[in-house]
Every structure is written in structure tokens, then in C-alpha cells.
C-alpha positions in Angstrom: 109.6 89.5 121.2 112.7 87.9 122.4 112.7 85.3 124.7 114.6 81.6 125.8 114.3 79.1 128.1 117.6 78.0 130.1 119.3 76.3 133.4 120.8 78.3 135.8 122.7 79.1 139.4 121.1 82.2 141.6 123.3 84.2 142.7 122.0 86.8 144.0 118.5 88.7 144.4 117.4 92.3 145.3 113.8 94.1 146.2 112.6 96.0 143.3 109.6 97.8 144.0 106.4 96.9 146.2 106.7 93.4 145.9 109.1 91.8 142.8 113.2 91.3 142.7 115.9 91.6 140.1 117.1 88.5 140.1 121.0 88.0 138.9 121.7 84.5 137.9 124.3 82.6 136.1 123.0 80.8 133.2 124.2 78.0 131.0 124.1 79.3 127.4 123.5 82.8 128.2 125.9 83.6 131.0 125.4 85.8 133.9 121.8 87.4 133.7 120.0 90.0 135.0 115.7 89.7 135.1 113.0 90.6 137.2 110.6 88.7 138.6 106.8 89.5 139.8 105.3 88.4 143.3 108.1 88.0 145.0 106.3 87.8 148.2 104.5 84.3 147.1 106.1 82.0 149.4 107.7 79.8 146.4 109.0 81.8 144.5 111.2 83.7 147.3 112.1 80.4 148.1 113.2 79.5 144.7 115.2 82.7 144.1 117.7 81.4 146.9 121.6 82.0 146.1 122.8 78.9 145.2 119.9 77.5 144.2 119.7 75.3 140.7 117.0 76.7 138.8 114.9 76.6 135.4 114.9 79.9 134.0 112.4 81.2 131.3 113.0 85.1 130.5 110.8 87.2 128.0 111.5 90.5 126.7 110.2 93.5 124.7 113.7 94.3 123.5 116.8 92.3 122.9 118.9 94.9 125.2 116.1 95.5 127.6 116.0 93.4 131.3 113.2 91.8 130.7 111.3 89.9 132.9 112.1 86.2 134.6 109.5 83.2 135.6 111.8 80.2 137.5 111.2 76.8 138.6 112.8 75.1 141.2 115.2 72.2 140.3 117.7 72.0 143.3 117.4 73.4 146.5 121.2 74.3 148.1 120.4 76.8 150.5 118.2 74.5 152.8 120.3 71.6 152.5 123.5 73.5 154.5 121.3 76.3 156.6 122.5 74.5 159.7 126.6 74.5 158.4 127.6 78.1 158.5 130.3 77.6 156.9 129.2 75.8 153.7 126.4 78.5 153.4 129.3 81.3 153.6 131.1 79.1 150.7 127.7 79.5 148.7 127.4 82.9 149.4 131.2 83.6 148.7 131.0 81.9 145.4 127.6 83.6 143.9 129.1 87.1 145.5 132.7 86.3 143.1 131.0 84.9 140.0 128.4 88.1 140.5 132.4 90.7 140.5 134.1 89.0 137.7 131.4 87.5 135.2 130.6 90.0 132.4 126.6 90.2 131.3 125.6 88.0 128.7 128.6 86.2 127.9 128.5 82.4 127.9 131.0 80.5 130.0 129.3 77.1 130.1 132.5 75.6 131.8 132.0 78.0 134.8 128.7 76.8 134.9 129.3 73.1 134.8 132.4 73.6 137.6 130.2 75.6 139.4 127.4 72.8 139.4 129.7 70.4 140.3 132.0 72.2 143.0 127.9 72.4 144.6 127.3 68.9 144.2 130.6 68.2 146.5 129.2 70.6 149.1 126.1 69.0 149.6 128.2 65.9 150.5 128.0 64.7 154.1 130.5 62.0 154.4 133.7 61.7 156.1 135.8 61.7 152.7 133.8 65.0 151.8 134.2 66.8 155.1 137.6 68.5 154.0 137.4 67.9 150.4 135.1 70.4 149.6 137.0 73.1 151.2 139.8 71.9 148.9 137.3 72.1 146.2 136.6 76.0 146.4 140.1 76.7 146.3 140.3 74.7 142.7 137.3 76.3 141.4 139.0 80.1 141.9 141.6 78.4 140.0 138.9 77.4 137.2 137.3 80.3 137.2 140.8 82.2 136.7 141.7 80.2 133.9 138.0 80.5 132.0 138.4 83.9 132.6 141.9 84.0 131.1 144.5 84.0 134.0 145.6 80.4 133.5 147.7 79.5 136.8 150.6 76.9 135.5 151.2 74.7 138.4 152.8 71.2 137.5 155.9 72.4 136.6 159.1 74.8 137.5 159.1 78.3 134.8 162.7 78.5 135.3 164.0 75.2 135.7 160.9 73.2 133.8 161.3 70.5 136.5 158.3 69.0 137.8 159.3 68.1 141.4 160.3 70.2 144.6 158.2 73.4 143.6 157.4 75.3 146.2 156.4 78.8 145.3 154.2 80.8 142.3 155.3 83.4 140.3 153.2 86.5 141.1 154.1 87.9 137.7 153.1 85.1 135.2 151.0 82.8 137.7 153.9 80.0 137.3 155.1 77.1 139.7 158.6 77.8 140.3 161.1 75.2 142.4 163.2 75.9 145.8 166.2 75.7 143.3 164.7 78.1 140.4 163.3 80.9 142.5 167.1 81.6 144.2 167.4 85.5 145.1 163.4 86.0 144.3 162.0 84.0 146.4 161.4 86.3 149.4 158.7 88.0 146.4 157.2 84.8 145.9 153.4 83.5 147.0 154.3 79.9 148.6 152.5 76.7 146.3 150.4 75.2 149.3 150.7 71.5 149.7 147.6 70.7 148.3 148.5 72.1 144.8 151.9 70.6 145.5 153.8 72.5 147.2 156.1 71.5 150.1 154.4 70.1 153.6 155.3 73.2 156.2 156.1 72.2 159.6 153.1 72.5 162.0 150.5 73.8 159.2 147.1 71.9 159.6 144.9 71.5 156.8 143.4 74.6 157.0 146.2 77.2 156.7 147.0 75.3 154.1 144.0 75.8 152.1 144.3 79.7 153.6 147.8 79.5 151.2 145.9 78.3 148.2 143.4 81.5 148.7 146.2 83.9 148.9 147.4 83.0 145.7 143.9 83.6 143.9 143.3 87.0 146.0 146.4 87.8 144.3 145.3 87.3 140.6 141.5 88.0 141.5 142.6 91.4 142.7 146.1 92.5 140.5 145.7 90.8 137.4 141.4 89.9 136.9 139.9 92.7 138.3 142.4 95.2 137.4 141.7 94.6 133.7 138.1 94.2 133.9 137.6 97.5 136.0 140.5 99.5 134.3 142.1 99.7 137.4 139.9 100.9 139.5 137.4 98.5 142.3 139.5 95.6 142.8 138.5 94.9 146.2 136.9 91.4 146.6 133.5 90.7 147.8 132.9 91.5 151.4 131.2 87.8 151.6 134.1 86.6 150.5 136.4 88.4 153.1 134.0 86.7 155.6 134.7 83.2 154.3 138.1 83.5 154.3 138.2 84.8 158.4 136.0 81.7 159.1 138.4 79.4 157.7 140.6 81.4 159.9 139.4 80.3 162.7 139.1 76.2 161.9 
């Protein structure tokens, strides 16, 4: 009877029968997961099977190919840390609804994982420094998770001109930096290089439209190059929860 014992991100949970959920969570060396899990209505384990939530994850099995069945344990609470920051709680949600659209079953990525550990870490931050930076954060870890997936996006340098200062836009075909100088006639079909990911300063953008640029570039290669290929062409719309982060960054 199969069966292995592992560390792992919730992202998401769903009501199967009277009272147990199929629990979909991210796991170290066994990537994204489906089980179920019994007695759902026990107050600690509905509290454990929160999105975001760090968790140790045993699952059992009759067959290798089969569901099979989850018992968790609670090693880090997110969820009740940021329930009073709607907007942190949207970035949890918006980051378990992606990783649960783009992550195949069963297939390890443990440096998805580990960023996705870590980007968490930085948003249960409450300092001064960490106020903005975490918003910067998300943006980087869609670029992570772009790259692990296999859309690498080549910032630190020019494609045409292979200089490293004055870029200002990304190549929407190869996912390239490209300079003021190199992009010439093109540049009008060119996604602007936010100044974050170093890109020119705009004239009266704040931080936030800024980071509003760095999203538009991974909606782009989330939705025309990554989901495209994964869903042979077909569903490439982005989670709704997602959408919903995005318009409250909006309005920032």
C-alpha cells in the first residue's frame, strides 16, 4: 500500500461528501497533490486545511494512481496571521489559485516550493521596510514560477543591442529586455520593463502602477505562452482570484 510523509502549502480545499474535503496542496517532493481528508467538520482540522497554510502532510493509498486519503498537521498558520489585511489575504489566495492553474499533478518543483515558502515568509512581515516589499515580492515570484515552469523572462540585458543599461521595454515574443535604442520601429508592440525590474522611472507613476506594469508582463506569458501550451490552446483565462488582486492594487 503506497504511502509518504511530506511538507506542503494548501492551496485550496473543497466539500466532498457529508462531512470530508479534497484537499489540493502543493508538496515538496511530490508536487501539487490532490487527497481527501475525513472529519472535516472537527474544528482543527478545517482550520488546518486553510490556503496558505504550511502543513505536514501524511497521504496513504490503496493504489499508486488512486487519490487516496490525507491526515495533516499544522506547522504554520498564514491565513490568521493577515485576516485583518485584505489585501495580503487576496495575495494568498491569488497565489494558491495560480500555482493550483499552471502546476501539473505529481510533478516535483521543489524550487516553487521553497519561493513559494519564502515569498510567505515576506508577507507575514509587518515592518516599514516590508510594507511595499512584499508587493514587489509577488511580482518576482510569477517571474519564478515562469521560469520553473519553462518561460525564462531575460531581463538584465538588451536582445538586440546586448547592452545592459537604458532598457525599457520586454519582448513579448521571446520574454527579452530590449533598450529605448534597440526596440526602434517596434516599440509601440512592446510591454514597458517597470522600474522595479529596471526599467525607466515614468513621470508621475507611484509605486503601485508600477508593480501594475510588472503584472502585465506575466499576464502576458501566463496567458499566451504558459497556459496556451499546457491547455493546447484552449482555457487560458487566469484565476478569477487573481483578477481580484490585481483591481485592488488598482485602487492603492
Amino acid at each position: 500500500m503506497p504511502e509518504w510523509r511530506d511538507k506542503g502549502i494548501v492551496l485550496s480545499v473543497r466539500k466532498y461528501g457529508e462531512s470530508g474535503i479534497i484537499a489540493n496542496i502543493l508538496t515538496l517532493e511530490h508536487g501539487r497533490h490532490l487527497g481527501w481528508i475525513s472529519n472535516y467538520k472537527n474544528k482543527n482540522v478545517s482550520s488546518h486545511a486553510q490556503p496558505g497554510n504550511l502543513v505536514d502532510v501524511f497521504w496513504k493509498s490503496r493504489l499508486i494512481d488512486q487519490m487516496g486519503n490525507f491526515k495533516i498537521e499544522l506547522i504554520s498558520s498564514v491565513v490568521g496571521k493577515i485576516l485583518d489585511d485584505k489585501i495580503k489575504l487576496q495575495a494568498v489566495i491569488s497565489l494558491c489559485a495560480l500555482l493550483e492553474k499552471v502546476l501539473p499533478e505529481r510533478q516535483s518543483y521543489a524550487e516553487i516550493f521553497h519561493a513559494t515558502q519564502a515569498f510567505i515568509n515576506v508577507l507575514l512581515l509587518d515592518d516599514d521596510i516590508s510594507k511595499n516589499a512584499w508587493v514587489e515580492g509577488y511580482v518576482k515570484w510569477e517571474i519564478g514560477i515562469l521560469s520553473a515552469i519553462g518561460f525564462s523572462l531575460k531581463l538584465d540585458e538588451c536582445a538586440v543591442t546586448g547592452k545592459k543599461n537604458s532598457l525599457y521595454y520586454v519582448s513579448p515574443k521571446t520574454g527579452k529586455a530590449v533598450s529605448k535604442e534597440g526596440a526602434g520601429k517596434f516599440a509601440p508592440k512592446l510591454l514597458l520593463l517597470p522600474y522595479f525590474l529596471g526599467g525607466p522611472k515614468v513621470v508621475g507613476s507611484n509605486f503601485y502602477q508600477d508593480m501594475i506594469t510588472g503584472l502585465k508582463i506575466t499576464s502576458y506569458f501566463f496567458k499566451n505562452k504558459l497556459l496556451l501550451s499546457i491547455n493546447d490552446n484552449k482555457n487560458n483565462f487566469l484565476p478569477n482570484a487573481r483578477n481580484r488582486f490585481i483591481e485592488m492594487i488598482e485602487k492603492l
